[in-house]
Structure formats: structure tokens, C-alpha cells
N, C-alpha and C positions, 0 to 999 in steps of 0.2 A: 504493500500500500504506500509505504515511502517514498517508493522508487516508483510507485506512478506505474508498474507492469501489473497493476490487478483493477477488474472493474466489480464491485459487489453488491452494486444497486440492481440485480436481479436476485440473488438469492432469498428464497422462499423459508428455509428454513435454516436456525439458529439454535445450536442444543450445547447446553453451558455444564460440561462431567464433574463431577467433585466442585461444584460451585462455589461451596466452602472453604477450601481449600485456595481457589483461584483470589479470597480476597488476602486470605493469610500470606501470600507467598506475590502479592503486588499485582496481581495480574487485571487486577481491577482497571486499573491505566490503560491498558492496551484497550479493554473491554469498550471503555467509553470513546476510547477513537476509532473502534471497529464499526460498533451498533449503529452512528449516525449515518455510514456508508450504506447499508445493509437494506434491501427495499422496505420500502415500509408495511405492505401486503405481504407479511409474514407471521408463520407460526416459532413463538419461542419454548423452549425446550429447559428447564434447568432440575438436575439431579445433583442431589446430596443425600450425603451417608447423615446427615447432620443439618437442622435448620436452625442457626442460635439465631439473635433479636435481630445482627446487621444483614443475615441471610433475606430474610423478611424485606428489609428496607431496598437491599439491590432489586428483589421482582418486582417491588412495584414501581419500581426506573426503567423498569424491562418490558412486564408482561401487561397488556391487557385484559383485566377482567377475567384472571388465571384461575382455573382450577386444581385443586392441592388432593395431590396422594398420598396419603401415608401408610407405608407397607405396615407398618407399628409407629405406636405413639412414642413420643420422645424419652428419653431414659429407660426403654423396654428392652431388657436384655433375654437372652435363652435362659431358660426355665435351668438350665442342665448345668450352669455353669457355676461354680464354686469361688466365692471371691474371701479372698482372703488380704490379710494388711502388717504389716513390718515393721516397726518403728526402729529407724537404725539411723545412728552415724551415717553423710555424706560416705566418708572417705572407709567408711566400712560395708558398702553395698556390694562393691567388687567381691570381697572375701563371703558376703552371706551368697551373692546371686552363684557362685561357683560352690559351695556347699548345698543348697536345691540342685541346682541341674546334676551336680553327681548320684544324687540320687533318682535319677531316671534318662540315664542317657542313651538309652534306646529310645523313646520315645522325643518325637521334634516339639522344639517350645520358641517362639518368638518375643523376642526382648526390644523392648520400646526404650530408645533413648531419646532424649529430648532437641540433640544437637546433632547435624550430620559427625565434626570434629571426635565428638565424645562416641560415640554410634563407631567408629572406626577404631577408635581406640582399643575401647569394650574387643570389639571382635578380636583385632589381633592377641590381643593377651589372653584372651579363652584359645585361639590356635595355637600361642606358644607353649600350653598346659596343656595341648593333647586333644581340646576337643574340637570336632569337624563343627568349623563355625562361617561363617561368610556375613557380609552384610550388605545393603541397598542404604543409599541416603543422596543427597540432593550433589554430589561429588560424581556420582556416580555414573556412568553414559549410560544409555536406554538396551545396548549390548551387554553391558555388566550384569546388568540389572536382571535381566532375563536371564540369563546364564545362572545367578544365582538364586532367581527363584526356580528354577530346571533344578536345580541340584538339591534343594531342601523340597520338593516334591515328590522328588525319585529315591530322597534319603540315602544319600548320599553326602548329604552334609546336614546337621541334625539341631543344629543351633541360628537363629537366623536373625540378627542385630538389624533393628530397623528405624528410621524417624519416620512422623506421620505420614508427611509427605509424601514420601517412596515407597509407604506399604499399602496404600488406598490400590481397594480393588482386588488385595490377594483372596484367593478363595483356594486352598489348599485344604483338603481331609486330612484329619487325620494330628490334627495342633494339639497335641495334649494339655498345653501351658503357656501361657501368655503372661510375660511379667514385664510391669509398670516400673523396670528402674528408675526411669524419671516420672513423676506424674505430671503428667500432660496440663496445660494452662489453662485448655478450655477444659469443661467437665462435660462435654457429650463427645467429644475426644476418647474419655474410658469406654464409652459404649461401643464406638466405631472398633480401637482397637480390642476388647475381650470379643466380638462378635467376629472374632479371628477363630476364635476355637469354640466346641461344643455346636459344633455342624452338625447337619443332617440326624439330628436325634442324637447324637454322642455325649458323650458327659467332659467339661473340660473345666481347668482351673486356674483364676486367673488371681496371681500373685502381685500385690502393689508393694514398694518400700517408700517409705516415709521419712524424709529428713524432716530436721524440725525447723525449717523454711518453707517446708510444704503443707502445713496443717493448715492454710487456707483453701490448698488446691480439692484437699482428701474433704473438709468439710461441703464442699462443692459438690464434689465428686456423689455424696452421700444424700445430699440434699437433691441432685438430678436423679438420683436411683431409688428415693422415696426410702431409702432404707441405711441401716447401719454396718459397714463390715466390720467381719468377724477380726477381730487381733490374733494373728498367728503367734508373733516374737516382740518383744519390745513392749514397755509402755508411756503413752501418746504423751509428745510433747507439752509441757503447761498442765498437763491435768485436765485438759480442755472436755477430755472422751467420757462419756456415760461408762466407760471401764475404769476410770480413776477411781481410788477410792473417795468414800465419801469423808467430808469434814465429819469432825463428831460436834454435833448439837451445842448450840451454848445458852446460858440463862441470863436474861437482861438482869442490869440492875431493879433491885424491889424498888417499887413505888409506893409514895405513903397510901393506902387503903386500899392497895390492889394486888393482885395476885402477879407474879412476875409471868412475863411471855415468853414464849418459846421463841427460837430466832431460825428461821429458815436457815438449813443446811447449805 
């Protein structure tokens, strides 16, 4: 369109994949120098794994008078999936995420980091210990990328390091475990990525760790899923978590002619 070698005042149809995604990673910019070129007697098209509030606000820049599908409501995950939560040291998630995956490494599990840099890291130091690991992240060419989802589908490599980004759209049977090294920013994020595993009727487990910079993100997280996860390790930074113990009771000062109150816990 730059170069003036494209004409796209005919096209008819306009379909926007991972639309959520397109505003997180900029593509929003392109979007709005495309769409004014684009005929006007057209149908638009927008899929997401995920509709948060600015989702909302791009279609109705877009679409006309849209109708909305929702395969499931928002924060609905598989019935089958087992979530569990970690409360751990940063600089100690390396050492717990490599004590879980020893414990089942025959079976394939996908590891969510938050940063492509860190996502690359991860991976090499789980290959330098032995386990068949590869990763996808936004570093990556679209040839890598494929190669290395080939190889953790054929299991052939059984550990698979990924950022959001680069893992929209995988559909692989067969994911025993999904772990939230980092927890994700947005909180419909966790749903996208757990709905990685406990496919097709299966049973799967999705494993979050929790530094205690993230007890915003996991409060999020819990609050989209209408529900509380379970504490596997650790307990929750500040005492924030209905697992903390509770205060013990205190008695106000006696008032003249009255019985003293009790002081909410």
C-alpha cells in the first residue's frame, strides 16, 4: 500500500484472527491505514480467543450493526482441567518448574513465559539438563516455528516454552500440563493459554507460580474464573488469600455501661 503497487477498494471481505492479540503487539496502526482503503460494501470478520473491554471498543470502529458469537462465555474453562497455584521466589521458579516436569516426562507440558528473551532462556537451560525442550516466541521465523510445533506433536521433543503470542492457535492432543511460569497481564490470557490442554474430553493440569509481584495478576486471574485456586506449595504473599491464617479475635476497650464488642477478624 506504501508503494502505491496494491488497489483494495474492491475487496469484499475483511477477517481480523487473534484480534486481541493484533492490538497487544501494535498492529492496531496498520489496521487503521488499511480499513479506510478497503471498499466500503463489505462484510467484517473479527475472531478472538478473548474479548476484554478495548476488544469491544475496536468493532465498533469496524463493524456494522455486528453480531456476536460466543462459543463459551468469558472465563469458561474445560470442566476436566485441574488448576492449581505456587507461591514461590522469582529467582526460584527455575528450580520448582524443573522438579514438576521431572516428574512426568513422558508426558508433553507447555510452559508460558511472559517475555520472548526469558521464553528462550527457560528453554535452553531445561536442554542443557537433559530434557527434549524447544521453544516458539516472537524471535522466532514462521519456519522455526513450525518445525517446533512438528516436533512437540510427534513427541519428539516433550517440553514446549512459549509467549502468548507465538502459541495462539496451537491445538495439539495430548498436553498433559500447562504451566503459568509467568502469569500472564491480562487475566483471560489464563483461559486462552490452560485451554491448551484437557482437549477432546481429557483430563489436564494447569500449574500457575506466583511471585509476590504477581498477587495482582492471580487475584485477576480468580476473579475472571469466578472461582478460587487451589494452593499446591507456598503460602500467598501479604496474607492476602482466604488460605492465610486467620487473625485471632480481639476485645475492644469496655465502655462505661456497655458490654464490650467483638472486633471483626
Amino acid at each position: 500500500m506504501e508503494r502505491r503497487a496494491v488497489d483494495l477498494s474492491r475487496t469484499r471481505f475483511l477477517v481480523l484472527d487473534e484480534a486481541d492479540q493484533m492490538l497487544d503487539i501494535g498492529f492496531v496502526h496498520a489496521l487503521r491505514q488499511i480499513a479506510p482503503k478497503l471498499g466500503k460494501d463489505r462484510q467484517t470478520m473479527m475472531f478472538s480467543a478473548t474479548m476484554p473491554k478495548t476488544m469491544d471498543e475496536l468493532s465498533r470502529d469496524y463493524l456494522t450493526n455486528p453480531v456476536r458469537v460466543e462459543v463459551s462465555p468469558p472465563g469458561k474453562v474445560a470442566d476436566k482441567v485441574i488448576h492449581s497455584v505456587h507461591f514461590v521466589p522469582k529467582e526460584k521458579k527455575q528450580d520448582l518448574l524443573i522438579d514438576l516436569l521431572d516428574g512426568h516426562r513422558d508426558d508433553r507440558a507447555l510452559v508460558f513465559s511472559r517475555t520472548k528473551h526469558g521464553a528462550e532462556r527457560l528453554m535452553k537451560h531445561l536442554e542443557k539438563i537433559g530434557f527434549a525442550a524447544t521453544s516458539i516466541h516472537g524471535n522466532k521465523s514462521q519456519g522455526q516455528r513450525d518445525r517446533a510445533i512438528a516436533a512437540f506433536k510427534e513427541g519428539s521433543v516433550r517440553v514446549l516454552v512459549a509467549t502468548d503470542v507465538a502459541a495462539r492457535g496451537i491445538d495439539i492432543p495430548g498436553v498433559g500440563h500447562v504451566y503459568n511460569y509467568d502469569l500472564p497481564n491480562v487475566p483471560e490470557n489464563y483461559v486462552h493459554r490452560i485451554g491448551r490442554t484437557a482437549r477432546a474430553g481429557q483430563t489436564g493440569r494447569a500449574v500457575a507460580f506466583c511471585a509476590a509481584d504477581e498477587m495482582g495478576e492471580l487475584k485477576a486471574i480468580e476473579k475472571t474464573l469466578g472461582a478460587r485456586i487451589e494452593v499446591a506449595g507456598g503460602a500467598p504473599w501479604g496474607g492476602t488469600s482466604e488460605t492465610a491464617k486467620p487473625k485471632p479475635k480481639r476485645r475492644a476497650r469496655r465502655r462505661s455501661g456497655r458490654r464490650p464488642e467483638r472486633m471483626a477478624a
